[in-house]
C-alpha positions in Angstrom: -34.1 -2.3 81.5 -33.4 -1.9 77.9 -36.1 -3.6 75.5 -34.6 -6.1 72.8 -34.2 -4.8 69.1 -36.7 -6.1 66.9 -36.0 -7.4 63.4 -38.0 -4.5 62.2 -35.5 -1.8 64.1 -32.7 -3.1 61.3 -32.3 0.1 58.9 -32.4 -2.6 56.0 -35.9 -4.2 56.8 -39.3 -2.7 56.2 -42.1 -4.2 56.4 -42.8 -6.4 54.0 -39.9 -7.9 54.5 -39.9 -8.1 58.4 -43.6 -10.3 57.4 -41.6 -12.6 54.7 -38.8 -12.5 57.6 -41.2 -14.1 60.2 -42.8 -16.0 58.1 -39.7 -17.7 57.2 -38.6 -18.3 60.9 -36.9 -15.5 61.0 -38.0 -13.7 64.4 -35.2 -12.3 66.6 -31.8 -10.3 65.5 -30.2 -13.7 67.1 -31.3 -15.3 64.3 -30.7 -13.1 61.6 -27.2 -12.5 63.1 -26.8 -16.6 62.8 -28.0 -17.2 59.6 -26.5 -18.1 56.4 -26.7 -15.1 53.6 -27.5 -17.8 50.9 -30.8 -18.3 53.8 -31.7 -15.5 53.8 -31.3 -14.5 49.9 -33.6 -17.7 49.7 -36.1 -16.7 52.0 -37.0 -13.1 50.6 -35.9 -13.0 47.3 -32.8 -10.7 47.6 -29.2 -10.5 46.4 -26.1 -11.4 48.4 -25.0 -7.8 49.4 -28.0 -7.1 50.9 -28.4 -10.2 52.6 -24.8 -9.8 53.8 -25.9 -5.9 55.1 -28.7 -7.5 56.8 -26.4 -10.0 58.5 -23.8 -7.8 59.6 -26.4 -5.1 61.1 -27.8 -7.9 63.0 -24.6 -9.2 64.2 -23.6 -5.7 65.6 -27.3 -5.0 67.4 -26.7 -8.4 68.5 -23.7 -7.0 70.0 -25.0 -4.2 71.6 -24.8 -1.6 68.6 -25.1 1.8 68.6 -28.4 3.6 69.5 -30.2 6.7 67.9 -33.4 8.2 68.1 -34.2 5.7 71.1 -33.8 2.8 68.9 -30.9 1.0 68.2 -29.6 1.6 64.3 -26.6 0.6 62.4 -24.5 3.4 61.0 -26.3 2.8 57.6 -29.8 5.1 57.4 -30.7 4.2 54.0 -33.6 1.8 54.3 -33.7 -0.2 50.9 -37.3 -1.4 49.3 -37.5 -4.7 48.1 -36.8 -4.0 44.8 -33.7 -2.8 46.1 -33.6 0.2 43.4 -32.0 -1.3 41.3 -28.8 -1.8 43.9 -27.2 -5.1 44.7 
């Protein structure tokens, strides 16, 4: 049987931001995929695109996304930093 996706597994989420994540409530891809962007933008201090990426990614694992490398990943391999480099 397949092991559930952890928030960590999301190509947008290190972390430090997995920890601010769970320490927000934040625990499962379920309820990343449910939540509101202005939430989540709230809870770790990022911008709406990247709250939105987060979001999306988490809706499509939720979904049964595609899988690479043994781990399920969205299409997207960048991983951002918290500082987001300077992109929004």
């Amino acid at each position: 049987m397949e092991e559930s996706p952890d928030i960590e597994d999301l190509s947008e989420i290190g972390d430090n931001t997995a920890k601010k994540l769970h320490d927000c409530g934040y625990e499962t891809i379920e309820s990343l995929a449910t939540a509101k962007s202005k939430d989540i933008q709230k809870a770790i201090e990022i911008g709406e695109s990247k709250a939105k990426k987060i979001i999306d990614e988490a809706k499509s694992m939720s979904e049964g996304g595609p899988i690479r490398n043994g781990r399920r990943n969205s299409r997207k391999k960048k991983r951002c930093r918290m500082d987001l480099n300077g992109k929004r």
